[in-house]
C-alpha positions as CSV (number, residue, x, y, z in Angstrom):
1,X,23.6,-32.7,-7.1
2,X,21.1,-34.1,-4.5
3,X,18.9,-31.4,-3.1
4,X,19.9,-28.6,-0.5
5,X,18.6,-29.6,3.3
6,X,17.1,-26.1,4.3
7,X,17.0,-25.1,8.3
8,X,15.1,-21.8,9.3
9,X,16.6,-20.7,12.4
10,X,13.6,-18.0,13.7
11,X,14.0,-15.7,17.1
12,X,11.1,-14.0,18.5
13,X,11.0,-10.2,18.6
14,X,15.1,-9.6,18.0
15,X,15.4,-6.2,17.1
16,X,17.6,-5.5,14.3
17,X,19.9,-3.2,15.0
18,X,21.3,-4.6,18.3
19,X,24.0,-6.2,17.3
20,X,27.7,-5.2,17.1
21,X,27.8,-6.1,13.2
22,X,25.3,-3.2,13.3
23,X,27.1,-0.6,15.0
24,X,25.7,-1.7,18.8
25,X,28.1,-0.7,20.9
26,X,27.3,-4.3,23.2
27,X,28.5,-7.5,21.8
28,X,24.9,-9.5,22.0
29,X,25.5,-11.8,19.1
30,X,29.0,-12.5,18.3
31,X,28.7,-16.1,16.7
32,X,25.7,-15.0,14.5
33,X,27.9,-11.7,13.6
34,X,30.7,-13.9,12.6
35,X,28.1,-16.5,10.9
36,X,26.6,-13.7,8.8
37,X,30.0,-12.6,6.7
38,X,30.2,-16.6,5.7
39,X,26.8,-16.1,3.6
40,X,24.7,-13.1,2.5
41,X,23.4,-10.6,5.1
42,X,20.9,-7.7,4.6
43,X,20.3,-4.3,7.0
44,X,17.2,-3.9,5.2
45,X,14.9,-6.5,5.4
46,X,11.5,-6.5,6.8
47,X,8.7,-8.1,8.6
48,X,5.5,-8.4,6.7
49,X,3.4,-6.8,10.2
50,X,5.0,-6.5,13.7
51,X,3.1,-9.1,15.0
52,X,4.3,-13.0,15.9
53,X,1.2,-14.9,13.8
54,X,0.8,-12.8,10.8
55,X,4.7,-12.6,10.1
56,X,4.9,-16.5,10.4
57,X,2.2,-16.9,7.9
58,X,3.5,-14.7,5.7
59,X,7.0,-16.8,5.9
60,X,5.3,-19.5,5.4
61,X,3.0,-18.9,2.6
62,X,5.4,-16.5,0.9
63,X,1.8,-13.8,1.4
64,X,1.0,-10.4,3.0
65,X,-1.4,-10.4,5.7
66,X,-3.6,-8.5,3.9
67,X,-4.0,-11.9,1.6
68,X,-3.7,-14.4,4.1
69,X,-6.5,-12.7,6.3
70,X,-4.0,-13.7,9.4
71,X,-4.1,-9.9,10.4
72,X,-4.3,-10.6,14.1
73,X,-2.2,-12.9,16.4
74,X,-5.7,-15.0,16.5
75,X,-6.5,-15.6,13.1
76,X,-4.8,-18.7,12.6
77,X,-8.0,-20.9,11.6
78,X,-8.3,-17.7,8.3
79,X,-5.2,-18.6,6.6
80,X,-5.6,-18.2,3.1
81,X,-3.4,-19.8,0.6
82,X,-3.0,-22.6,-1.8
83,X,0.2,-24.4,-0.8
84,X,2.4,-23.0,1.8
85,X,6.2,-23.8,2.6
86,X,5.7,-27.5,4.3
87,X,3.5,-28.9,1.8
88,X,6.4,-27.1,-1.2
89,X,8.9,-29.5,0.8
90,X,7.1,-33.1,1.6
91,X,6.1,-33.1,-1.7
92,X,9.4,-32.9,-2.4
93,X,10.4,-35.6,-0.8
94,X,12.2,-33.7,2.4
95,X,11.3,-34.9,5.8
96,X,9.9,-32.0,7.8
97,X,9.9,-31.1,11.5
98,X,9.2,-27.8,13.6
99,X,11.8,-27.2,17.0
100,X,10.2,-24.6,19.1
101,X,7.4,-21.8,18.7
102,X,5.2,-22.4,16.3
103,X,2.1,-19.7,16.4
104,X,1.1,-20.2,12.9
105,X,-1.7,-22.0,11.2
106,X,0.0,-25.3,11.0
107,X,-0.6,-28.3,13.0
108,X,1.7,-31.0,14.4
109,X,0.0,-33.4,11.5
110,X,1.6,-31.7,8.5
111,X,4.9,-32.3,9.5
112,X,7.1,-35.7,10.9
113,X,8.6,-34.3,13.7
114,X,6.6,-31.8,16.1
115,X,8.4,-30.1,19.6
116,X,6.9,-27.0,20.6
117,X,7.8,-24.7,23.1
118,X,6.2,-21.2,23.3
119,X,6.7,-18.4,26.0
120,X,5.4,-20.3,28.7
121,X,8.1,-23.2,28.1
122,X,7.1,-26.8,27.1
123,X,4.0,-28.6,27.4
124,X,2.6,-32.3,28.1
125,X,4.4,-35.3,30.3
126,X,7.8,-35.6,28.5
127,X,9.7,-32.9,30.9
128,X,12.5,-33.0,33.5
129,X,11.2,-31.8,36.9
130,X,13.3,-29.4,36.3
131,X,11.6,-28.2,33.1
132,X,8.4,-28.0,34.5
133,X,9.6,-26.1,37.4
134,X,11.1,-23.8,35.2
135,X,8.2,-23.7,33.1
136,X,5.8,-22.9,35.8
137,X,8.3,-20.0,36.6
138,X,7.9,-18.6,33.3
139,X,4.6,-18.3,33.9
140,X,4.3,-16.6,37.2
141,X,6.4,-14.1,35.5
142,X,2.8,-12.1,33.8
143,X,5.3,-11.4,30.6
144,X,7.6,-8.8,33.2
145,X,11.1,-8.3,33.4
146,X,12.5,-10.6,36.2
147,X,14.8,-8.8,38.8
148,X,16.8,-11.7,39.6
149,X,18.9,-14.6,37.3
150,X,16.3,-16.9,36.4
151,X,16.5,-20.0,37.9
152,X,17.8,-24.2,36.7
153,X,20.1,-23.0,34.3
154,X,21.0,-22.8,30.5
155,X,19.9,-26.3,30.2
156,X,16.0,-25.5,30.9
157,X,15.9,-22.0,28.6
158,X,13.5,-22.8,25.8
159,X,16.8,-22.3,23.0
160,X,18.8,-25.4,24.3
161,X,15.1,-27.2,25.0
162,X,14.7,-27.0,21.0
163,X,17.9,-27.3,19.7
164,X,18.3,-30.2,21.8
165,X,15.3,-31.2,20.0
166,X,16.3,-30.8,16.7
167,X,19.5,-32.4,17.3
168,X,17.7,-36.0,18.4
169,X,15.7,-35.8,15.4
170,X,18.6,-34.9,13.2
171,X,20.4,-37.7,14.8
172,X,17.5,-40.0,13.4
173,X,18.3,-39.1,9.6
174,X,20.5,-41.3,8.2
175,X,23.0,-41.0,5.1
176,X,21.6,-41.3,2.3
177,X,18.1,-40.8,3.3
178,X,15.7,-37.8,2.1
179,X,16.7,-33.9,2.7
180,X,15.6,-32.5,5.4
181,X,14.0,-29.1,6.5
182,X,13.7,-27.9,9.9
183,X,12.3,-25.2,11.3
184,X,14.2,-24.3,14.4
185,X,12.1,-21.6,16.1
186,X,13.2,-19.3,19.6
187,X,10.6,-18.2,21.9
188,X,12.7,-16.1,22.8
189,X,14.1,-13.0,23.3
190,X,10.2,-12.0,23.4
191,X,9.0,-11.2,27.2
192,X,9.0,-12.3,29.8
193,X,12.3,-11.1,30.0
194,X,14.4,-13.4,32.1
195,X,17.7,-15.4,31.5
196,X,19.7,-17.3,34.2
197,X,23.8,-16.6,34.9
198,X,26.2,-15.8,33.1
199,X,24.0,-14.3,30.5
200,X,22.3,-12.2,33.4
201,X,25.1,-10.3,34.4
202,X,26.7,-10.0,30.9
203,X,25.5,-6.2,30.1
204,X,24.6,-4.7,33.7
205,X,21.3,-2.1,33.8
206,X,23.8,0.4,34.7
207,X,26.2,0.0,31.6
208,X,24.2,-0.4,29.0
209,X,24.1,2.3,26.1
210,X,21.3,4.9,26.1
211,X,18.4,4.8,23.9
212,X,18.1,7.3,21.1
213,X,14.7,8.7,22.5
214,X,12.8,8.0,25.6
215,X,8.7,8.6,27.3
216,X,9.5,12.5,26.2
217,X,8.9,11.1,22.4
218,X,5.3,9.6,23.5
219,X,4.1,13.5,22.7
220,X,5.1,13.3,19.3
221,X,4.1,9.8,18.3
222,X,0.3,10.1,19.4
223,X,-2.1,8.0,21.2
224,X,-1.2,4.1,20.4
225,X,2.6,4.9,21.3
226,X,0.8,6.4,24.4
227,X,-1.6,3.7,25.3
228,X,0.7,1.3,25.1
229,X,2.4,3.3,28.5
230,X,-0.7,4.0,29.9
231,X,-1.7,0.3,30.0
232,X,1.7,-1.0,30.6
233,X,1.6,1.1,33.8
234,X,-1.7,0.0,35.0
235,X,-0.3,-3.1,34.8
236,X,3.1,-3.1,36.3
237,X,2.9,0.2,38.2
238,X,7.0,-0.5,38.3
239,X,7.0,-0.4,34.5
240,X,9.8,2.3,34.6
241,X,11.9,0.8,36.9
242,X,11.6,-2.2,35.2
243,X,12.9,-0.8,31.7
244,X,16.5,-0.9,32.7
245,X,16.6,-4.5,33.6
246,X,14.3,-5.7,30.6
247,X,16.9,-4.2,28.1
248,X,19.6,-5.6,30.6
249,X,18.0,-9.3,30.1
250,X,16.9,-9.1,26.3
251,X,20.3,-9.0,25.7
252,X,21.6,-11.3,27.8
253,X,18.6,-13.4,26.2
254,X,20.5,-12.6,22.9
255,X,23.9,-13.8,23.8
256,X,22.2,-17.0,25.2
257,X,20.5,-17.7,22.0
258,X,23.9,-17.0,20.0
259,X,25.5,-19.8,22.1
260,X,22.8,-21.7,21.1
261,X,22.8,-21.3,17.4
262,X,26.2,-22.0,17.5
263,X,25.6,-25.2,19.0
264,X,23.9,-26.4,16.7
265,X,25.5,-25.5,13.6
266,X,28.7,-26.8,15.4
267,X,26.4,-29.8,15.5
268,X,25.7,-29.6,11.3
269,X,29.8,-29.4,11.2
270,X,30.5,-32.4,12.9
271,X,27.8,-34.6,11.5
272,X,29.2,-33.4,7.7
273,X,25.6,-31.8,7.4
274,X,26.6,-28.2,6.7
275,X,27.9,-28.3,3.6
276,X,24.8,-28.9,1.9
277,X,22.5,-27.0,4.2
278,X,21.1,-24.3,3.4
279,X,20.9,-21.8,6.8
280,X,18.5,-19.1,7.0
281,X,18.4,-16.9,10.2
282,X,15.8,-13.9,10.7
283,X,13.6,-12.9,13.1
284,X,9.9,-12.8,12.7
285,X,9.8,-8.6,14.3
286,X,11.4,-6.4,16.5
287,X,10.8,-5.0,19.9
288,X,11.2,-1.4,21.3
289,X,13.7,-2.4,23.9
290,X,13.3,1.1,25.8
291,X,12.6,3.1,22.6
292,X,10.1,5.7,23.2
293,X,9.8,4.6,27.2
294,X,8.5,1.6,26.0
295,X,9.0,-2.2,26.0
296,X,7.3,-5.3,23.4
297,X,5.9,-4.3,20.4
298,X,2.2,-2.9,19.1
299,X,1.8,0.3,17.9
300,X,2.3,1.0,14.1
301,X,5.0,0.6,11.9
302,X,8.9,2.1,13.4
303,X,12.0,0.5,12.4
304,X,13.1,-0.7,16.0
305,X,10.1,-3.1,14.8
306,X,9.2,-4.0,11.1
307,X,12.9,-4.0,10.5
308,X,14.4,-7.8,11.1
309,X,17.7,-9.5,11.1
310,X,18.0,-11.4,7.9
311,X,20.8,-13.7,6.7
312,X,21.6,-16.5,4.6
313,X,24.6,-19.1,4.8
314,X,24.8,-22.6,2.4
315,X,26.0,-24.6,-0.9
316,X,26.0,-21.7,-3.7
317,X,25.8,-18.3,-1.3
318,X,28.2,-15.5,-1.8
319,X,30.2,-14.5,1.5
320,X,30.4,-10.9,2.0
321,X,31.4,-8.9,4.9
322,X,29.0,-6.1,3.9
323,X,25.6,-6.1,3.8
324,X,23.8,-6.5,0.6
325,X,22.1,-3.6,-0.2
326,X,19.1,-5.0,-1.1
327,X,15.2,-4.1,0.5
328,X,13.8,-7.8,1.2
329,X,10.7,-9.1,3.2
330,X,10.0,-12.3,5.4
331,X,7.7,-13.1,2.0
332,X,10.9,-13.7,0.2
333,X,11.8,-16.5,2.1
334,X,8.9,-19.0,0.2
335,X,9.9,-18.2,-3.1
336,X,13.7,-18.2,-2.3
337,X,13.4,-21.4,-1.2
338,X,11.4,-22.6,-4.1
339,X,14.0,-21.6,-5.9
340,X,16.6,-23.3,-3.9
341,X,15.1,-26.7,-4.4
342,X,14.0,-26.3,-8.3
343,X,10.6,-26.1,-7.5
344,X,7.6,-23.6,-9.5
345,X,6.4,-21.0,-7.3
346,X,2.3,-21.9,-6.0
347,X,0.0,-20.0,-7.1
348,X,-0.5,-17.0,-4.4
349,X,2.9,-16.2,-3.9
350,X,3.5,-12.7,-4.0
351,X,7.8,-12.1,-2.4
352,X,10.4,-12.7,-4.2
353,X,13.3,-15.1,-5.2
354,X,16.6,-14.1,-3.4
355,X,18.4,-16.5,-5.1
356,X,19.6,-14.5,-7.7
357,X,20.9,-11.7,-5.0
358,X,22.5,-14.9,-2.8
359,X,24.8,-16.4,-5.4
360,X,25.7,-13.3,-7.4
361,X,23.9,-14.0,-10.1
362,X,22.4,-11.0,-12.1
363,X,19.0,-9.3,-11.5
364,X,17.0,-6.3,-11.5
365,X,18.0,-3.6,-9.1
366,X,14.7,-1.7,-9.0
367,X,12.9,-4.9,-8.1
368,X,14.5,-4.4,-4.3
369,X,14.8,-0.8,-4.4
370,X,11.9,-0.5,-2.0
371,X,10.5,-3.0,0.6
372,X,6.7,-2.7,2.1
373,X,5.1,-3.7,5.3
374,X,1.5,-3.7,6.8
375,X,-0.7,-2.6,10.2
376,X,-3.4,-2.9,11.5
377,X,-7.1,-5.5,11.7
378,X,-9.1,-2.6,9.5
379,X,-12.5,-0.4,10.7
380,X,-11.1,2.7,12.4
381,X,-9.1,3.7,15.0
382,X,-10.1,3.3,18.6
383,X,-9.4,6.1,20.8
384,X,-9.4,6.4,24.8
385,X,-12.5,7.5,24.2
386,X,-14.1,4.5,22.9
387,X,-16.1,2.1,25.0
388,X,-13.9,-0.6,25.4
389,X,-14.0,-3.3,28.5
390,X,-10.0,-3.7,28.9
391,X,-10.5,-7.2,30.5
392,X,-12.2,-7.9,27.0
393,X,-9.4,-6.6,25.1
394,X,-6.1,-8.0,26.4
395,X,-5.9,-5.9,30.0
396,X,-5.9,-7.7,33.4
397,X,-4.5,-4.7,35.8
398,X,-4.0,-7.5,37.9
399,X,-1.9,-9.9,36.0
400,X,-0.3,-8.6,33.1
401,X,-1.7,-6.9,30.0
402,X,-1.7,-7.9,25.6
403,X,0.5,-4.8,23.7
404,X,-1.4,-6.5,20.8
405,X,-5.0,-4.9,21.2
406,X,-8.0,-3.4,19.8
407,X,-6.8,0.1,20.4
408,X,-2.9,-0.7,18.9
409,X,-3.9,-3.2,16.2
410,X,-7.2,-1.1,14.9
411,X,-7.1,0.6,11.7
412,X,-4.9,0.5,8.2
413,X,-1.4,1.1,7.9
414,X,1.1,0.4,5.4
415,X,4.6,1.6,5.4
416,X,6.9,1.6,2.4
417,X,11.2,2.1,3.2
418,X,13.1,3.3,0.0
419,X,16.7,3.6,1.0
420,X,17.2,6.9,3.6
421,X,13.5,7.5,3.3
422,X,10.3,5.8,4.8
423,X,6.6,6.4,4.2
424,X,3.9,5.5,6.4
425,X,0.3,6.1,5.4
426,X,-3.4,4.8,6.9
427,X,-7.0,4.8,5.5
428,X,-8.2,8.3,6.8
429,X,-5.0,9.7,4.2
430,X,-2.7,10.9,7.2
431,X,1.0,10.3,6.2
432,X,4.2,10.2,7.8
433,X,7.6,11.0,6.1
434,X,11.0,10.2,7.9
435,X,14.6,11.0,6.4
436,X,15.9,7.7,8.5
437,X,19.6,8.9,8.0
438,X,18.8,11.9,10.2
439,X,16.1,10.9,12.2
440,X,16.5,6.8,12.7
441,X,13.6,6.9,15.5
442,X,11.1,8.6,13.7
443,X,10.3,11.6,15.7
444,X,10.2,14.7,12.7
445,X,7.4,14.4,10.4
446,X,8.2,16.0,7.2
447,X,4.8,14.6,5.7
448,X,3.3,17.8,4.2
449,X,6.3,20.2,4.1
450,X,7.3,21.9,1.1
451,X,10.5,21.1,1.1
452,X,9.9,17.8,0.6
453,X,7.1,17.4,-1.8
454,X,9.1,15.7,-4.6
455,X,10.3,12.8,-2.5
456,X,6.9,12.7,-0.9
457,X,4.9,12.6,-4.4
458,X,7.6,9.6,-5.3
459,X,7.2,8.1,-1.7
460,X,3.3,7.8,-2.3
461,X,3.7,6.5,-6.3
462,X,5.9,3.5,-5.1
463,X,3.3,2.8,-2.1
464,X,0.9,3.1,-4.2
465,X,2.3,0.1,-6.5
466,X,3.2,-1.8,-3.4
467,X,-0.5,-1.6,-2.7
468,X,-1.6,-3.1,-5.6
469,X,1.2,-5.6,-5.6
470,X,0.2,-6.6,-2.5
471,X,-3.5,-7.3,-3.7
472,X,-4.8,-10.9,-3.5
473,X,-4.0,-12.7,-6.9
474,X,-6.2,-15.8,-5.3
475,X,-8.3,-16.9,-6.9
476,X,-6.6,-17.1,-10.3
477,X,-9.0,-16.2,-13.2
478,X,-11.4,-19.4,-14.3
479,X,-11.0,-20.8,-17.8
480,X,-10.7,-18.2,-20.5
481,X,-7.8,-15.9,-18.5
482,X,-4.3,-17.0,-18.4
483,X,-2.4,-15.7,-15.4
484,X,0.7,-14.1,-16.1
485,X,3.5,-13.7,-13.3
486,X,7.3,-14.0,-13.2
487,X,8.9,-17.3,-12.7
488,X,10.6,-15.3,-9.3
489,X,8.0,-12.7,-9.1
490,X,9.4,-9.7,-10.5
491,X,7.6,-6.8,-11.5
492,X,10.1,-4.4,-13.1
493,X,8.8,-3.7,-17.2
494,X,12.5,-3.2,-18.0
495,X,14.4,-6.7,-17.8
């Protein structure tokens, strides 16, 4: 059987649990709902760091940020790895393109097709008027929620822009020619928050469900939650009034990408390509979409943002309805895929095959029992009363401000999630213990109580192993040593 064409299909700061097949109570994605129950989805997969260039290298390499050294969103020159997903597939003998947002550490050479688009639209010559007009208008926007339907249409958005995209260069493939893998990559529904009709009157301000907490939970989840207010307000003194319409528009943003992603695998249907491709959709993070009075992303490690939407559709998946109950990572996706293809895993590779888990074969439950996420640049925390220039550090009161800064991003955080549990845990040895089931947005501590010492002690052993786990096997031992891994990277003693 010839080789599986593979297509990543990656959004930009979806939030997981805003989807109907989720419980949402709005309909924002009901093509990719429908799409998930024809392949495998999972309800707890993870990013590898809230944060668009670490998580894409991690993808990519199949590595933590804590090995690829990409622990900032400008750290893309530090990548450290051996091979990484492109250079797995052209040596295979698949032509290779990217559609979209890139922000990763490769470059338009290592691939034979290249269309980027990032959160300020398109770039050089080859635009419509109309495209540069619109880009120009995303722009102006300063990364705020837009009160009004954004202007030119569906046509201009940045999802039709790269699907578009990807269809041309599909449509340059012939039958019978080399596999191909695509990376088909959304800009959006990350800010600026703005999406033209119908999409912007879809789920009205006024309608829309309430979140689960609001600024009241700032108190309790301590300075970064707070700064990230404090800063958004200096900003956009509106910032309030503007929640309501950026949760109003993020979801509209979702339906429009849905259409979109059915476009395009329509496209796949009618050009006899889906059969043999293999479909992966996830996001790279989440955003807090009004959760704790807040929009983006930035500080620490909640669900509304390490947790991503994951699933997986092709030649040899198992349909299911349900999700799998699996704990997975965006650092799965490497080996999964080497796995796909018939290829060894690189050296450095730390997820894990899915294959097994996609076409029901068997494997070793306690291998995704748990899943594991990092935070944070290193040194210590900054405080608001550190010496810090704001216009140095990603605040311009007078155009817009960076969520991603020295105060949110300083530090060491890793979080493990172990089914209705979740552990957080920095370098000073301050912890956080959530029972998810009863508390879903984090806001009761049980880190320290006697009640719950025995989960706690088992919390911290399984972090503990994550940690080392996560540990940089690069460079491999020279001459006498013989690494020893796991053909999928399994770590269980009991197979």
């Amino acid at each position: 059987m010839s080789k599986p064409n593979v297509v990543i299909i990656m959004t930009d700061q979806q939030r997981a649990d805003v989807s109907k097949r989720e419980g949402f109570p709005l309909d924002t994605t009901p093509f990719l709902d429908s799409l998930a129950t024809q392949g495998t989805w999972f309800n707890r997969a993870y990013t590898s760091m809230p944060a668009c260039l670490p998580a894409r290298v991690s993808m990519l390499t199949g590595r933590y940020p804590s090995a690829t050294h990409a622990r900032t969103n400008h750290n893309e020159e530090d990548a450290f790895y051996e091979t990484d997903l492109y250079d797995v597939m052209r040596e295979q003998g698949y032509k290779t393109a990217l559609c979209g947002k890139n922000h990763s550490h490769l470059k338009p050479d290592r691939m034979d097709y290249y269309f980027e688009l990032s959160h300020g639209g398109g770039f050089g010559d080859d635009r419509t008027d109309d495209e540069k007009a619109f880009d120009d208008y995303l722009s102006s926007l300063s990364h705020r929620a837009d009160s009004n339907p954004a202007p030119f249409g569906v046509e201009v958005q940045c999802p039709y822009r790269a699907v578009s995209a990807a269809m041309n260069w599909l449509d340059t493939i012939k039958e019978g020619d080399d596999p191909f893998f695509l990376w088909l990559s959304f800009p959006e529904p990350h800010n600026p928050y703005q999406v033209p009709e119908p999409y912007f009157s879809m789920f009205p301000p006024e309608t829309l469900p309430p979140t689960r907490s609001d600024k009241s939970a700032l108190e309790k989840k301590g300075f970064k939650f707070q700064w990230l207010r404090h800063i958004g307000e200096t900003a956009f003194p509106d910032y309030a009034e503007q929640l309501p319409r950026a949760r109003a528009n993020y979801f509209g943003m979702l339906r429009l990408i849905d259409d979109q992603i059915q476009r395009f695998v329509e496209y796949l249907d009618n050009q006899n390509l889906r059969e043999n491709t293999l479909i992966i959709f996830l996001s790279d993070h989440g955003d807090y979409v009004g959760e704790y009075g807040l929009v983006r992303k930035g500080a620490e490690l909640p669900e509304v943002l390490t947790r991503i939407p994951f699933q997986v559709m092709g030649p040899g998946v198992v349909a299911s309805d349900q999700p799998h109950d699996a704990h997975i990572s965006i650092v799965d996706i490497m080996p999964t895929i080497c796995e796909a293809v018939g290829v060894d895993l690189p050296a450095g590779v730390q997820g894990q095959s899915l294959w097994p888990l996609l076409t029901g074969q068997d494997y070793p439950k306690e291998e995704f029992a748990s899943a594991y996420a990092e935070h944070g640049f290193g040194g210590l925390h900054y405080t608001a009363d550190d010496d810090f220039d704001p216009y140095e550090d990603g605040l311009n009161p007078v155009v817009s401000f960076d969520e991603l800064n020295g105060w949110s991003q300083s530090g060491t955080m890793r979080m493990l999630r172990k089914g209705d549990w979740k552990l957080m845990f920095d370098m000073q040895g301050r912890g956080q213990l959530y029972h998810l089931s009863e508390d879903p947005v984090e806001l009761n501590n049980l880190y320290g109580v006697a009640d719950y010492q025995d989960i706690q002690s088992e919390m911290v052993a399984e972090l503990l192993a994550w940690t080392l786990r996560a540990q940089d096997p690069l460079p491999h031992p020279r001459r006498r040593y013989k690494f020893k891994s796991d053909p999928r990277n399994y770590w269980s003693p009991h197979r």
